[in-house]
N, C-alpha and C positions, 0 to 999 in steps of 0.2 A: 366614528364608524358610520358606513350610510347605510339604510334601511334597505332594507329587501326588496321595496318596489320605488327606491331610486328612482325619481323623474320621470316614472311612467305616469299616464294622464288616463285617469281612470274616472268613468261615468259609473254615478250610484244613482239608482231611480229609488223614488221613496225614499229620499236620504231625510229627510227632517227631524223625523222620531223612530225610536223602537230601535229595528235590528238595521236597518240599511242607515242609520244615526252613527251606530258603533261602528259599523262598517265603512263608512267614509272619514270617520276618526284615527281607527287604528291605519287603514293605508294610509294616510295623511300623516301619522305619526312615524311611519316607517319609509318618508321620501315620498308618494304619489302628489300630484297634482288632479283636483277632486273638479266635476261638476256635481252639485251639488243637485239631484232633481227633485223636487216636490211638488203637488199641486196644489199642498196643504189642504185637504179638505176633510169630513169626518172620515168616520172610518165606514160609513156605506159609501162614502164615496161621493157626498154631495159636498156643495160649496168649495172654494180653495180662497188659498189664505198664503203667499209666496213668504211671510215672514220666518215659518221654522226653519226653511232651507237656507235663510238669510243670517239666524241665529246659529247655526252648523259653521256656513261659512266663518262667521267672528272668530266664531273656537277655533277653528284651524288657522284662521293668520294669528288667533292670536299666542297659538304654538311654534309659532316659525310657519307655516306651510305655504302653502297658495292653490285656494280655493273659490269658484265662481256660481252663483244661485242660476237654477231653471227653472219656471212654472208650469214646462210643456206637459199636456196631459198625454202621457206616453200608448196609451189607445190609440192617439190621434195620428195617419199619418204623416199631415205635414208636419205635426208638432213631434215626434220623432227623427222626422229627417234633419229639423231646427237645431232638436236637441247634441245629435250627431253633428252638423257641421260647426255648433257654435264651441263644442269641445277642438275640433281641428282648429279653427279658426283663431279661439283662445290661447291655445298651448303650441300651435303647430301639428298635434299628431294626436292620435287615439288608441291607444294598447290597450285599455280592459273597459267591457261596458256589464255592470252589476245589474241584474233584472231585478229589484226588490220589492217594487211597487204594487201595493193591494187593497183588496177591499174586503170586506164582508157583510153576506145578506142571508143571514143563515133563517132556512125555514125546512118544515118536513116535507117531504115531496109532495104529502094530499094538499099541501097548504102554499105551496112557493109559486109567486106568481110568475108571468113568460118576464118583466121588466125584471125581477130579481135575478131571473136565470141571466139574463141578457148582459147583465149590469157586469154583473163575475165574471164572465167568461169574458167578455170585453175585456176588462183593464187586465186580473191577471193572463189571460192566454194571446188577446191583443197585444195587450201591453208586455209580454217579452217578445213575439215576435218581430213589430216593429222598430223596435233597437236594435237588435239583435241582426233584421234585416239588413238596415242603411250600414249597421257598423259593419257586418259581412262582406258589404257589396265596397265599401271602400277598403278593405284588407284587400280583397281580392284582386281591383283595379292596382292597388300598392304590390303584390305580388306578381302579378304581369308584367308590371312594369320595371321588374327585376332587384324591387326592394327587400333587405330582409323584414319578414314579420314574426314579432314573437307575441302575438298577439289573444287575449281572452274575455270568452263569454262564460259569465259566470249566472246562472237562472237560480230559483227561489220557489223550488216545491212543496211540498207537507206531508208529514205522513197523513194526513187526511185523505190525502190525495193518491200514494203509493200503497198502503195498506187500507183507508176506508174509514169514516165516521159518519153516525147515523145524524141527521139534521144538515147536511154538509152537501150533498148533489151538485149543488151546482159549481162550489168551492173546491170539491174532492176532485169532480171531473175537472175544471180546468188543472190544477193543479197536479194530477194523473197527464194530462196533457203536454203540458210543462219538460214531463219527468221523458215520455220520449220523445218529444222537441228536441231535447238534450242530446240523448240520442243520436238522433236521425243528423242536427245540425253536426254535431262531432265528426260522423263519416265525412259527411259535406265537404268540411270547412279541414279536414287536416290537412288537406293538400296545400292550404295558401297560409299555413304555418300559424291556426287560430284552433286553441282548445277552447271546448264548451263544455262544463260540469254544471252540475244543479246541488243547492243544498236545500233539509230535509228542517227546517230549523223548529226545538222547543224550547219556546222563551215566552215571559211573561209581557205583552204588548198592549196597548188599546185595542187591536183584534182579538186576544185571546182574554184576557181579566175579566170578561164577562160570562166562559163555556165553562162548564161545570166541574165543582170542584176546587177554581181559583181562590176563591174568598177563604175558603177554608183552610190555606197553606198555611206553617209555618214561618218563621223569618229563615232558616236555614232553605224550605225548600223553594222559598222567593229566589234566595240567594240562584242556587241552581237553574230557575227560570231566568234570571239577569240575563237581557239581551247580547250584553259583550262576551260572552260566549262565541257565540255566532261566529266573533271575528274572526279571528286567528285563522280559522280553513278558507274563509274567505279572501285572510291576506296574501296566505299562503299559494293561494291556489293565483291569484292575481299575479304574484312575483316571477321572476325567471326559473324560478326552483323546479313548477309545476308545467313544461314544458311538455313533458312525455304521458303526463295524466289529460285524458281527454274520455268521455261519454259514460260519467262515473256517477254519480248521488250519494250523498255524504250527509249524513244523520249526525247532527251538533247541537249541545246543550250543556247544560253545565252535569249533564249525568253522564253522556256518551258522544262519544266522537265516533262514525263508526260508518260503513258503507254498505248503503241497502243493496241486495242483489236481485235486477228485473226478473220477469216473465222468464224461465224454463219450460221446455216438455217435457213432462213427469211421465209417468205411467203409459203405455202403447198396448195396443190390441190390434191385430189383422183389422181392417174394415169392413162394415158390416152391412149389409144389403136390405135385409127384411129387419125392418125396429122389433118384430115379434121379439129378436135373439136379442136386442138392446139390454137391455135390464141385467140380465145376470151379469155380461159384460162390463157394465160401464159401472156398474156396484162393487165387482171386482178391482176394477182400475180405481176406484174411492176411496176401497182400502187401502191402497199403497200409496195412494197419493199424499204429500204434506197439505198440512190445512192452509187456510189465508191465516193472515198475520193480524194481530191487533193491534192498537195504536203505538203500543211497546215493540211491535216486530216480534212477538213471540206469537207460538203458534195459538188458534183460535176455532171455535166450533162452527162459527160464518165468519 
């Protein structure tokens, strides 16, 4: 029987380790054709090392598949545009491009310097854009051009980033960023027949094993952090299945599968002229309002 994402040619960035590892595994198991991306470098981001992405690829030919390594740092313009045409080039075509690729420089805001800030928001908020761009702009030239396209951007937010963690700013904001990228590109992009979703993922990584609390799991609640989780929405959402889902966020882990719900307007009051009258107002509207969310999505006191 053939797999769900059948000879589609799908780019996973950050695929060497962790969650976009599992994620270029399980599509590859279920028919895709993988560029494999990594820049292999730590997890702030320095140095690369192109052998994990190379070690990925083994695994899938050595499953049946057919799979090709990248070293482009997905920040990089031109090395995004690379990464994009070397997947057409390789396979002929491009249907789903995986935003996975990240870093971490976690510091408290009195202490985080401009390079830390700069470093995060680069690669991850850079780093989905640029894919996400070049792979947009050749769907769209392919849809002009009166091809069909059943084509997807699949991004990589946090609840860090949609709900909030303290020591996280610069990590949360891109990441918050990401989430209406998502969004916004969705509207974009439906017309030339290309979904864009994001997912929310909690798994235990070289980004995460070190934020508090890790060390202290169980083997069961490891288990539940195991990155192959992640996959499944991610394959799912890759395949022809997920056609009609477009500008969604999807919360995955070995505890929940589940769809975070953006920005509403809660509570309303006429508009108010003189701030003398603010206070009772807007104290009022506090009351009725729902609170923010905490790392679980449940409700919270900030």
């Amino acid at each position: 029987m053939s797999g769900m994402c059948e000879g589609r040619v799908c780019i996973v960035t950050g695929a060497g380790r962790g969650i976009g590892r599992e994620h270029a595994l399980m599509l590859a198991s279920e028919g895709a054709k993988i560029v494999v991306n990594d820049l292999g470098g730590a997890v702030d981001g320095t140095g690369g090392d192109l052998s994990p992405a190379e070690q990925v690829v083994q695994e899938i030919k050595g499953m049946g598949g057919e799979a090709i390594s990248n070293g482009d740092n997905v920040a990089d313009w031109e090395g995004a545009q690379r990464l994009v045409n070397q997947a057409v080039e390789t396979f002929g075509t491009l249907d789903v491009v995986v935003n996975n690729a990240g870093i971490l420089r976690d510091r408290m805001l009195t202490n985080m310097t401009e390079a830390e800030w700069d470093a995060v928001i680069n690669v991850h908020l850079k780093g989905t854009f640029a894919p996400a761009r070049w792979a947009a702009a050749y769907w769209r030239d392919k849809a002009k051009a009166g091809e069909q396209v059943d084509a997807r951007i699949i991004n990589t937010t946090s609840v860090s980033g949609i709900y909030g963690n303290p020591g996280q700013t610069n990590y949360g904001a891109a990441k918050a960023g990401i989430a209406s990228f998502t969004v916004i590109a969705a509207r974009e992009l439906k017309r030339y027949g290309v979904t864009v979703n994001a997912i929310a993922p909690g798994a235990l990584t070289r980004m995460t094993e070190g934020l508090s609390g890790m060390a202290q799991q169980t083997e069961e609640e490891r288990e539940m952090m195991n990155p192959r989780w992640i996959a499944p929405i991610c394959t799912w959402l890759a395949s022809p299945l997920s056609s009609d889902v477009t500008g969604r966020v999807f919360e995955a882990s070995g505890r929940v599968l589940g769809i975070a719900e953006g920005w509403h307007r809660g509570p309303t009051a006429d508009p108010i002229d003189d701030p003398k009258n603010i206070d009772g107002v807007v104290r009022g509207l506090l009351a009725k309002a729902r609170r923010n969310a905490d790392m679980n999505g449940a409700d919270t006191d900030l």
